[in-house]
LOTI-599560 format. One record per residue (C-alpha): x, y, z. Coordinates in Angstrom, 3 decimals, always signed. Each point is the difference from the previous one (the first is absolute). Layout:
# LOTI-599560
        X        Y        Z
        X        Y        Z
...
//
This chain:
# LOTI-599560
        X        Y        Z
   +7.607  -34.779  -17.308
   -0.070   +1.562   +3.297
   +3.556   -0.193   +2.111
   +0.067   -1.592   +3.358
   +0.079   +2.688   +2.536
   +2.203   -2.404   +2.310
   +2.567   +0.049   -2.490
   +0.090   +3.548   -0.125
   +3.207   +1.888   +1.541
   -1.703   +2.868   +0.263
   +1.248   +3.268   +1.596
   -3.554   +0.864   +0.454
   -1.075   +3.756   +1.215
   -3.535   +0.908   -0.347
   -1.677   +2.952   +1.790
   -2.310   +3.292   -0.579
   +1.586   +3.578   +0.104
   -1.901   +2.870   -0.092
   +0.807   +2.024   -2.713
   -0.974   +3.278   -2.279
   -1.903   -2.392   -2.215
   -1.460   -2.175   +2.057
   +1.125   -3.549   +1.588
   +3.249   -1.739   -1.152
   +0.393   -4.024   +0.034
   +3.631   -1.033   -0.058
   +1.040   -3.381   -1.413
   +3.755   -1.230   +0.063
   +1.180   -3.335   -1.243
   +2.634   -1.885   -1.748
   +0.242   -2.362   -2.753
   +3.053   -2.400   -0.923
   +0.365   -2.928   -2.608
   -2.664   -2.512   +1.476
   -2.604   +2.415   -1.104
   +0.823   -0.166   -3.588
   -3.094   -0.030   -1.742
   -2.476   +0.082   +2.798
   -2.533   +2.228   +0.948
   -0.131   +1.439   +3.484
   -2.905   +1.623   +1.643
   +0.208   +2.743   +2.427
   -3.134   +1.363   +1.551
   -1.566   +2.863   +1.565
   -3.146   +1.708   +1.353
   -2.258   +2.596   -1.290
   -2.253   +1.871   +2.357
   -3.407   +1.147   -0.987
   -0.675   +3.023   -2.254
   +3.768   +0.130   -1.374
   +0.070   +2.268   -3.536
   +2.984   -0.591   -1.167
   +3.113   -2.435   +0.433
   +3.249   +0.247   -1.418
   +3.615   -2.497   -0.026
   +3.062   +1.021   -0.495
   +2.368   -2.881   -0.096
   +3.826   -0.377   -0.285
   +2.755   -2.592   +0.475
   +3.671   -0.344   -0.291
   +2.014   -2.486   -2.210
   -0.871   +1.401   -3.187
   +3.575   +0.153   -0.641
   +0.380   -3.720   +0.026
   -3.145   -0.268   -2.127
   -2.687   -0.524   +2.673
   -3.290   +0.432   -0.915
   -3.414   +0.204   +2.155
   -3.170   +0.257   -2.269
   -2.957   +1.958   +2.173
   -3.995   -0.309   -0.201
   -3.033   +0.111   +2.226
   -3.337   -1.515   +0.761
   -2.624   +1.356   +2.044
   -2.317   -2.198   +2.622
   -2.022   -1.338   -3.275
   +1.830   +0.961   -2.900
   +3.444   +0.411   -2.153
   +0.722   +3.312   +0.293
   +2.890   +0.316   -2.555
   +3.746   -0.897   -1.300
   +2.790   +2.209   -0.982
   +2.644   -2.828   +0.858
   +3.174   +2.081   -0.410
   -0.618   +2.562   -2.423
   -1.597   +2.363   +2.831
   +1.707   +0.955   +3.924
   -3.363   +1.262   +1.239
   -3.746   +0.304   -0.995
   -3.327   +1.575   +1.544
   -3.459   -1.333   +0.190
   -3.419   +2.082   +0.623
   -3.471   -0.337   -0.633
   +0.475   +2.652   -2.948
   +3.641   -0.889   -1.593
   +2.721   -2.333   +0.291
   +3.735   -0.459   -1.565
   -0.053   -1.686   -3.260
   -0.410   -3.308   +0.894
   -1.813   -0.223   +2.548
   -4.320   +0.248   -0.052
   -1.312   +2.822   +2.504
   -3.373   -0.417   +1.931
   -1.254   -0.725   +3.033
   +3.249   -0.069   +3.213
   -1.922   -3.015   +2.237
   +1.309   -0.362   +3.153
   +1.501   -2.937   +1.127
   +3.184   -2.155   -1.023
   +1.999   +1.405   -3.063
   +2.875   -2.178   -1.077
   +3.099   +1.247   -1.779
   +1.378   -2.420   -2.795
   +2.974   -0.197   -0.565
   +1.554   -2.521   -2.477
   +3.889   -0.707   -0.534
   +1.005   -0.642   -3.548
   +4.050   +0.139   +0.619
   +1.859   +0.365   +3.045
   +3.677   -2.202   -0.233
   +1.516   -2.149   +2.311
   +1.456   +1.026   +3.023
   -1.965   +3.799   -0.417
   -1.669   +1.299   +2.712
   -2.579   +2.664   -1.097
   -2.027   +2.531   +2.989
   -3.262   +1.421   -1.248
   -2.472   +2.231   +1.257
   -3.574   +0.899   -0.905
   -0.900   +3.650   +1.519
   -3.828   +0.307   -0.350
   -1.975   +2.662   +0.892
   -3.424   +0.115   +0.974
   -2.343   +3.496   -0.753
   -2.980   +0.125   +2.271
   -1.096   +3.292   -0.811
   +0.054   +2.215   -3.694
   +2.775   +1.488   -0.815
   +1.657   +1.828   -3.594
   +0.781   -2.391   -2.322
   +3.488   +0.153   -2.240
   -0.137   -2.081   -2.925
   +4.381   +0.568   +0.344
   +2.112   -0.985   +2.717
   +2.259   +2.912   -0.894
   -1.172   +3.706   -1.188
   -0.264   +0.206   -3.562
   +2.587   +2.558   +0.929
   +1.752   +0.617   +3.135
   +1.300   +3.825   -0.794
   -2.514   +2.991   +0.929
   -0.933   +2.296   -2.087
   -3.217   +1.071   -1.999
   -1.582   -2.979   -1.939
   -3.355   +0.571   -2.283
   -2.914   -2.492   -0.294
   -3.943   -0.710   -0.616
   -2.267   -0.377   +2.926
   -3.608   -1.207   -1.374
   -0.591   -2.892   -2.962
   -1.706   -2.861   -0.918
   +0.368   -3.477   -1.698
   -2.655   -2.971   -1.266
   -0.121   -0.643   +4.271
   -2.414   +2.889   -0.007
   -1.559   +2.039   -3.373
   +4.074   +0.368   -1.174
   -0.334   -0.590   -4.112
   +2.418   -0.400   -2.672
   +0.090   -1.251   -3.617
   +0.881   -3.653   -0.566
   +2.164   -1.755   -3.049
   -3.424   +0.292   -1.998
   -0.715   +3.565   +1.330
   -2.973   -1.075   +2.014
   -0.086   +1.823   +3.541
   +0.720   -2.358   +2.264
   +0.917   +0.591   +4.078
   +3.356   +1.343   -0.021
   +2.942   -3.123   +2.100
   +2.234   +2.235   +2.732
   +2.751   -0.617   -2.013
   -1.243   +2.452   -3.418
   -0.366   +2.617   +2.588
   +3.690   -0.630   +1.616
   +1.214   -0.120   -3.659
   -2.047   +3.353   -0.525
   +1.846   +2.065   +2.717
   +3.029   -1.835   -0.118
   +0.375   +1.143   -3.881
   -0.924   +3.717   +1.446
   +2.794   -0.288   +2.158
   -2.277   +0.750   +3.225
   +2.007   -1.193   +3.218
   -3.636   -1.867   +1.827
   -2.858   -0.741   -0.703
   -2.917   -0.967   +2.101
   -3.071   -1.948   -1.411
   -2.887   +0.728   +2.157
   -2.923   -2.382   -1.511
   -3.347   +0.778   +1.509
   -0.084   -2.323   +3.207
   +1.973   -2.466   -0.868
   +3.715   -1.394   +0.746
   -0.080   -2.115   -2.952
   +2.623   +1.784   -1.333
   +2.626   -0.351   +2.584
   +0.774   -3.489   -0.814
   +0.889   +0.894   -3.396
   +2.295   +2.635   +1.528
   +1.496   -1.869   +2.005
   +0.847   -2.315   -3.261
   +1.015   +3.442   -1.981
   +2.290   +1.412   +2.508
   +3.529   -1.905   -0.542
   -0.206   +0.492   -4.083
   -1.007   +3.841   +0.768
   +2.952   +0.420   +2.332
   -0.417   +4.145   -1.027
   -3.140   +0.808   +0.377
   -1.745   -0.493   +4.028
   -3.622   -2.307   -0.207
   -1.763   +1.995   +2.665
   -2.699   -2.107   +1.630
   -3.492   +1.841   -0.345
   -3.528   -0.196   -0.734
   -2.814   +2.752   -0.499
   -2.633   -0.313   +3.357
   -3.070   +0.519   -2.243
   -3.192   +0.831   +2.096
   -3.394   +1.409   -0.393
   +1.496   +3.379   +1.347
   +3.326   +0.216   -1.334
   +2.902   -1.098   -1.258
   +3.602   -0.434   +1.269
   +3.529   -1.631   -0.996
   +1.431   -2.155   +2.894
   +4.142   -0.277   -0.378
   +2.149   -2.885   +1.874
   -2.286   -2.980   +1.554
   -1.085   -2.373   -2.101
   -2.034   -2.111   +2.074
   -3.778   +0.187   -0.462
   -2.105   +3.731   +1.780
   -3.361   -0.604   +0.566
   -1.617   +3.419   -2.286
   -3.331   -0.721   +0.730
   -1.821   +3.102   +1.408
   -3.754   +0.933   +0.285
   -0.045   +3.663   +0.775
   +2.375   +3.076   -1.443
   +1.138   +0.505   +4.044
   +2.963   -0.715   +1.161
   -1.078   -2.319   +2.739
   -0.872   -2.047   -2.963
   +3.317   +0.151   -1.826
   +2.347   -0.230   +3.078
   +0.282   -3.652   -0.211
   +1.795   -0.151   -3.049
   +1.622   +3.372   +0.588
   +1.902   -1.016   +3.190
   +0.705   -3.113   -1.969
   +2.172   +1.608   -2.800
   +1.546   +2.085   +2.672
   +0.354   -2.643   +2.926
   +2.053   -1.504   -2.418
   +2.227   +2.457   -0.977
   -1.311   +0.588   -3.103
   -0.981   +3.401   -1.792
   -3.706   +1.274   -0.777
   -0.582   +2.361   -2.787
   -3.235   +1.652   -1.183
   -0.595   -0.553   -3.457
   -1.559   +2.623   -2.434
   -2.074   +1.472   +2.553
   -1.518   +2.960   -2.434
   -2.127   -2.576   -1.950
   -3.143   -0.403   -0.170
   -1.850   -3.126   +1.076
   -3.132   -1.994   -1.826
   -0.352   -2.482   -2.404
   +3.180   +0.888   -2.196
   +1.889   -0.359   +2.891
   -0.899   -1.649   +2.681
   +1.584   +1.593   +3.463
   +2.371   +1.321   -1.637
   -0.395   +3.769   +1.442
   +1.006   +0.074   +4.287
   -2.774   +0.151   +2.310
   +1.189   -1.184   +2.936
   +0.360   +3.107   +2.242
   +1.653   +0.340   +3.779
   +2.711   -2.505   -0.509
   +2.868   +1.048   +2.952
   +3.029   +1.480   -1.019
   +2.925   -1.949   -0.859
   -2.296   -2.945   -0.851
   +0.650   +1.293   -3.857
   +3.572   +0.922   -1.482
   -0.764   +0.623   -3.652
   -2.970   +1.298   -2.257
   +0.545   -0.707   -3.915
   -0.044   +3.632   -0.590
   +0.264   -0.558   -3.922
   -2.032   -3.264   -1.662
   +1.783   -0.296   -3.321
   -3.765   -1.936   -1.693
   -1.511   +3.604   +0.920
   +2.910   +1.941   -1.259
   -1.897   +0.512   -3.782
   -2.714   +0.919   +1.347
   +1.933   +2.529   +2.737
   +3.160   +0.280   +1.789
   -0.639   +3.176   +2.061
   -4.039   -0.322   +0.479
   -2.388   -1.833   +2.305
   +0.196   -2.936   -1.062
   +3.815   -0.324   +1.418
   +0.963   -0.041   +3.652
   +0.840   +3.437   +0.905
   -2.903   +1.075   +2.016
   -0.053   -3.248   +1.686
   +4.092   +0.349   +1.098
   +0.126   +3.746   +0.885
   -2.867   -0.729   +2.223
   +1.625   -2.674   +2.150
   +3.350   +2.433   -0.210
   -2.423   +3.071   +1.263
   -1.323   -2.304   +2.995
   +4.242   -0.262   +1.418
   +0.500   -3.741   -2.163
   +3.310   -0.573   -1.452
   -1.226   -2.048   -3.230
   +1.983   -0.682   -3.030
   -1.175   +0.670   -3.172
   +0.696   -2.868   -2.386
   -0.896   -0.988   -3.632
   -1.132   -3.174   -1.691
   -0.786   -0.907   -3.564
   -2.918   -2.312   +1.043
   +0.839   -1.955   -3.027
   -2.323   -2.487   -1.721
   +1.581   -0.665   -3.302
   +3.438   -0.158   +0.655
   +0.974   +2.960   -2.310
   -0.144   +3.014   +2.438
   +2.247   -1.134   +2.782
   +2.136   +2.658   +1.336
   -1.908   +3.091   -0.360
   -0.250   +1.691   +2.056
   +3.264   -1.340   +1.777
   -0.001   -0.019   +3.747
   +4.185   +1.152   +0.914
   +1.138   -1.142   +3.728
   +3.069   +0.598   +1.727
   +0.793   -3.246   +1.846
   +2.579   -1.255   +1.985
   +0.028   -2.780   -2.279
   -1.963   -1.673   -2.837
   -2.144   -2.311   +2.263
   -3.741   -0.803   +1.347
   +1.128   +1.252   +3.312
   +1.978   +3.374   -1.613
   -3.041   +0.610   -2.311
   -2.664   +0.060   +2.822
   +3.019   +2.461   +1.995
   +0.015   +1.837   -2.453
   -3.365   +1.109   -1.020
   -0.583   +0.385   +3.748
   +2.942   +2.351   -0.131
   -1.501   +2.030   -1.989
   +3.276   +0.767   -2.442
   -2.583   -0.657   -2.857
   -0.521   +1.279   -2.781
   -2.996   -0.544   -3.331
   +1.584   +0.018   -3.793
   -3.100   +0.320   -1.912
   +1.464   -1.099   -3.340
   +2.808   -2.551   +1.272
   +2.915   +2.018   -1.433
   +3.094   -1.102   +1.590
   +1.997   +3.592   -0.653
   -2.484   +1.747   +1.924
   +0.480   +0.381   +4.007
   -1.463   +2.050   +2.732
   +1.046   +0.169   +3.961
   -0.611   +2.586   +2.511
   +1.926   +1.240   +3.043
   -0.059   +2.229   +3.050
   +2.879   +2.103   -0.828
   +3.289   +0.054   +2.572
   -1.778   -3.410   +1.896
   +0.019   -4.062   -1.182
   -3.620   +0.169   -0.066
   -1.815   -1.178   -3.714
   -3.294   -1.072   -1.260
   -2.078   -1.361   +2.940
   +2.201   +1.176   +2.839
   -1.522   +2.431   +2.511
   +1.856   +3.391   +1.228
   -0.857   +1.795   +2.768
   -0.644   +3.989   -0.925
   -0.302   +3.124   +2.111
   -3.095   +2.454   -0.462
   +2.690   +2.756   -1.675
   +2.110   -2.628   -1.240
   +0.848   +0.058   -3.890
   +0.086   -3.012   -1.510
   +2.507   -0.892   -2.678
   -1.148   -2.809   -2.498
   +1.784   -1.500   -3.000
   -1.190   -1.782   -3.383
   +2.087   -2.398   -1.485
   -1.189   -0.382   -3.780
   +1.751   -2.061   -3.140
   -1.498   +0.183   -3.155
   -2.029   +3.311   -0.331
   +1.761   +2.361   -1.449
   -2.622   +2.058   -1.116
   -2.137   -0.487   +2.595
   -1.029   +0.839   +3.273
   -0.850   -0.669   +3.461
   -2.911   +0.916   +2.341
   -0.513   -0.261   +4.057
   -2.921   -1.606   +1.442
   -0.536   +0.992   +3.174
   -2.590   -1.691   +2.086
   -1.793   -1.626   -3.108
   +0.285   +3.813   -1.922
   +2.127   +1.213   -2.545
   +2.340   +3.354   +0.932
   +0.523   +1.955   -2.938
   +2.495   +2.399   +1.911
   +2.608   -3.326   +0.376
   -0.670   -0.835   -3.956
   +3.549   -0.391   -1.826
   +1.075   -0.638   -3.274
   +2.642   -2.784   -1.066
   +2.569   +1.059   -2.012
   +2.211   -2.738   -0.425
   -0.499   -4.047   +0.444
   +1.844   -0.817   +3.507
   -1.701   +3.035   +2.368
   +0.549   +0.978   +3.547
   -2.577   +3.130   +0.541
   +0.250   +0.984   +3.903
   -2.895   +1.887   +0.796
   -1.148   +1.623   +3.808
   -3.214   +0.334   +1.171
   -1.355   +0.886   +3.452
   -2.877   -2.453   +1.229
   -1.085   +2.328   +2.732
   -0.112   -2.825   +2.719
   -2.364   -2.940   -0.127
   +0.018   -3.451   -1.992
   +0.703   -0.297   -3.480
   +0.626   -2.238   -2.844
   +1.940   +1.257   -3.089
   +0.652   -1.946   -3.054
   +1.109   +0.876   -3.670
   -1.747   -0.433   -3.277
   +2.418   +0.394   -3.188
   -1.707   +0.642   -3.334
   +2.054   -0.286   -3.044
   +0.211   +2.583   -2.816
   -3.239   -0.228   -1.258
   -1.401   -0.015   +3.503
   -1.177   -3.684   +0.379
   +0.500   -1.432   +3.081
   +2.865   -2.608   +0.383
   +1.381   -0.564   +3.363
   -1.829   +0.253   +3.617
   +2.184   +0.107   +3.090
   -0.931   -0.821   +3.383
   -0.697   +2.298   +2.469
   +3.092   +1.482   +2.557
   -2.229   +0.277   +3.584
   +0.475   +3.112   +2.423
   -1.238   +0.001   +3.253
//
């Protein structure tokens, strides 16, 4: 039953801070022995239109064996109970903490439960319920904490699929059945990939069972994603994981802006997906066609599609053509891989490899729009490629100012290849004059070249010994 609020002594605190997030509710109290078994209710407001709420609640006497069970119940419903086996918990339409049923966020009055199974005599226990209120999208974590806090250079797939979409695998009778989130997290985790992101068509199905996956795959990050899927193209979506309206009617951008400035408004990142396709009844939309999208509206293209890699890795079919033309119009756009996976057995190749300043949501999407990317086309973990302007701290998608009669020094970083070699793409074209062999398996090959003023892009292709293409770097920009 409900306790009295006149028998309350209540150190009560309750108003809205703005914050990063969105709107924070405050709500202090204190329990003692007379509350022994009761429940108390604490409530608060929601305003219209709120996507996501989430509580983090503490308390002191723990030490004397206090203990403050937590749950929550919306205007018409029970929301959920973790009682004291959880300090916080999120809601949203799309996902919630285990334990708690997402859907709808009505506004109105939202009442904290809190129930007291011990507290002993003569204990005097302050609590407080910090719960904040997300008006607007925003990147999703699945973790509190990075996966990893340390920077460095961590290696991942971009583009897959379970049963929430056309994702198959084989069940206990070998009938193909749509593949559960949790065979693919079992896939890559066994591949020893560092994230994953599953980007169903559409949907955000999937995020709830990521959210459930996350604290028993404590080493591998559960990117939020989905794969926009319209009549005129196809793209990944990384970090929100509320619901984008990808409805379009025309291959224009004017049509496609809504859920563009969506993913981006957010803070989340937009990448083209195997652009070089064709599109018609095998595959509907799946080649781009929307044309005169602004810069910076895009930050990746899937350069390599590992479903089309048997059929080509270097051809048409790929993304090349489609990336070095947004790099020849001035973009800075980094070229990423994805499996596109549909049967759980390909996952992690190619592998997309991103230095981030850690091994999070927010460090992935920093990352890739760093540019310090580069594509492993066959997922091999000895094999490593980075690229410098020689003498400055500028790497893979940095920009460096040039003179007209200024030479350039640039250097390869390669593990892996002895054997093989390395070639210069310069403006979307190979130069054979800045070709080098490998000749041992860790490789630093400075090289100078003189751009003769203007813009450039310049990134490195390195083949191995039998000249099949293995690693793609991201462009160095001069300017």
């Amino acid at each position: 039953m409900k306790k009295p609020g006149s028998i309350w002594l209540l150190l009560l605190c309750l108003f809205l801070l703005d914050s990063a997030r969105g709107q924070v509710i405050i709500l202090k109290g204190k329990v003692e022995r007379k509350d022994l078994h009761t429940y108390i209710e604490r409530s608060f407001s929601l305003p219209d239109s709120v996507k996501r709420i989430s509580v983090v609640f503490s308390y002191n006497g723990k030490d004397q064996r206090t203990t403050i069970d937590i749950g929550l119940m919306d205007p018409v419903r029970f929301r959920g109970w973790s009682g004291g086996a959880r300090n916080s918990f999120t809601i949203s339409a799309e996902d919630a903490t285990p334990g708690y049923l997402p859907g709808a966020l009505p506004a109105g009055k939202w009442t904290l439960l809190l129930g007291v199974p011990n507290i002993r005599e003569g204990v005097v226990s302050e609590y407080e319920a910090r719960i904040t209120i997300e008006t607007r999208p925003v990147i999703t974590e699945f973790s509190s904490m990075p996966i990893r806090a340390a920077e460095g250079w961590y290696r991942g797939d971009l583009h897959m699929h379970t049963g929430n979409s056309d994702g198959k695998c084989a069940s206990q009778l070998g009938n193909q059945v749509g593949c559960p989130v949790f065979r693919i997290v079992e896939t890559a985790t066994a591949g020893g990939l560092d994230f994953i992101s599953v980007t169903d068509h559409n949907t955000v199905v999937q995020a709830e069972a990521l959210r459930e996956l996350q604290p028993a795959f404590d080493k591998i990050l559960l990117v939020p994603g989905r794969e926009i899927t319209t009549f005129y193209g196809h793209a990944n979506v990384f970090g929100p994981a509320d619901f984008i309206d990808f409805r379009m009617d025309a291959p224009t951008h004017a049509a496609a802006k809504g859920w563009m400035n969506a993913v981006n408004n957010s803070g989340g990142l937009l990448s083209i997906n195997h652009p070089g396709l064709p599109s018609g009844e095998e595959c509907m939309g799946c080649g781009w066609q929307i044309e005169n999208i602004p810069d910076g509206v895009v930050a990746a293209v899937e350069v390599v599609n590992g479903s089309t890699m048997k059929y080509s890795i270097e051809g048409p079919v790929q993304g090349w053509v489609f990336w070095h033309k947004m790099l020849n119009s001035g973009q800075h756009v980094t070229a990423i891989g994805g499996s596109d996976d549909h049967r759980s057995e390909a996952i992690g190749k190619p592998t997309t490899v991103v230095y981030m300043k850690e091994l999070s949501v927010q460090g992935l999407i920093d990352g890739i729009r760093s540019g310090r990317v580069f594509i492993d086309l066959e997922g091999n973990r000895d094999r490593f490629l980075d690229l410098s302007v020689t003498g400055k701290e500028v790497y893979m998608g940095g920009t460096v100012k040039i003179g007209r009669t200024d030479t350039v020094g640039l250097t390869p970083y390669v593990k892996g290849l002895s054997g093989g070699r390395i070639e210069f793409i310069i403006d979307g074209r190979p130069d054979a004059a800045l070709t080098r062999e490998l000749r041992s398996d860790d490789e630093k090959i400075p090289v100078k070249w003189v751009p003769g003023g203007g813009r450039h892009s310049v990134y490195v292709k390195a083949r191995d010994k039998d000249g099949k293409l293995v690693l793609v770097g991201n462009p160095v920009y001069l300017e």
